[in-house]
C-alpha positions in Angstrom: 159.9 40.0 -44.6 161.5 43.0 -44.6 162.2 45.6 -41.8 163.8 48.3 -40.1 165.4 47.0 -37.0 165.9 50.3 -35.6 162.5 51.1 -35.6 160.5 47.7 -35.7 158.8 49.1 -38.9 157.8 46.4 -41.5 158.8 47.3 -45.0 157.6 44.3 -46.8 155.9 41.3 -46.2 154.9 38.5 -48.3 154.7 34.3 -47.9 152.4 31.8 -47.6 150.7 32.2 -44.4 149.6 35.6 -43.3 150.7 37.0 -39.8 149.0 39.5 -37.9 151.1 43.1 -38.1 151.7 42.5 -34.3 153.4 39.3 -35.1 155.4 41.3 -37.7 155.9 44.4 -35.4 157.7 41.3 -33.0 159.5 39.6 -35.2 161.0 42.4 -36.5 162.0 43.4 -33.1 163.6 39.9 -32.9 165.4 40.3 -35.8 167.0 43.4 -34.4 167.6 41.8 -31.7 168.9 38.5 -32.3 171.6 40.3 -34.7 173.1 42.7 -32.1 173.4 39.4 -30.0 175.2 37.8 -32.1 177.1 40.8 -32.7 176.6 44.3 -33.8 178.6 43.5 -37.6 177.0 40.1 -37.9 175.9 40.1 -41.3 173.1 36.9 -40.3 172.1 34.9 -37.9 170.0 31.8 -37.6 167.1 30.9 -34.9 166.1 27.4 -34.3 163.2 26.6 -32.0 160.7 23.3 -32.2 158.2 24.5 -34.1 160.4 27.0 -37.1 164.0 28.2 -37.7 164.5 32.1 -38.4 167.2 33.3 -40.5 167.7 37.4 -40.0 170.1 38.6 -42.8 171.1 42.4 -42.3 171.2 44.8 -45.6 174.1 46.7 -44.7 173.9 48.8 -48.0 170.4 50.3 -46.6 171.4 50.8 -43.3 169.4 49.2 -40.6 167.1 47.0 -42.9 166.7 43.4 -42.4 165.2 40.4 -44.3 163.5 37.9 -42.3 162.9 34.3 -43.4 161.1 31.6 -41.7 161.0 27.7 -42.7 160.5 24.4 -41.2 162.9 23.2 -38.3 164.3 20.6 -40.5 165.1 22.8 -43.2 168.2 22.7 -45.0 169.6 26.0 -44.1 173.2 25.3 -46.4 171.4 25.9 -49.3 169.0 28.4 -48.3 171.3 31.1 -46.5 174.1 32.0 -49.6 170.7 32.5 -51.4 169.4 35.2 -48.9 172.8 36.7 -48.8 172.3 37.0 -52.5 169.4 38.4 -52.7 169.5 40.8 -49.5 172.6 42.4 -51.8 170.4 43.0 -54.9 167.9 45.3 -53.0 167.1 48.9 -53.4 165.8 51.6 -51.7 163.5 52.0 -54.6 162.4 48.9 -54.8 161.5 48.7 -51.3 159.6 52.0 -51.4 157.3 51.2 -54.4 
């Protein structure tokens, strides 16, 4: 997922299971907030509860957007975080606006 963590706005959405926009609106809201916890310059931070981890990754080249990712609590996250880093760098305004 994709968001704006200034506004709670959801850019983009997409994955296997389909959440309600008010689950969205939240978890946007969560990634906002669980990245000015950790600090206001963390680049990511990683969520684990019982039943999921979260991994919020900020885009600092478009401001206050955010990509969200949820897997499985036993989820190797080593693997899986370098390649959201990766890809959170590759995105455009453009392609987020399409």
């Amino acid at each position: 997922m994709l968001s704006d963590t200034r506004s709670g706005t959801v850019l983009a959405a997409d994955g296997e299971l389909i959440y309600p926009q008010e689950h969205l609106d939240a978890l946007s809201m969560l990634a906002s907030d669980t990245l000015d916890v950790v600090s206001v310059h963390a680049i990511h931070a990683i969520l684990h509860t019982p039943h999921a981890t979260r991994l919020f990754v900020r885009v600092p080249h478009l401001g206050t957007v955010a990509l969200t990712c949820i897997v499985n609590p036993g989820s190797d996250i080593t693997e899986l975080l370098p390649g959201l880093l990766q890809f959170a760098g590759t995105l455009e305004i453009g392609g987020i606006a399409a």
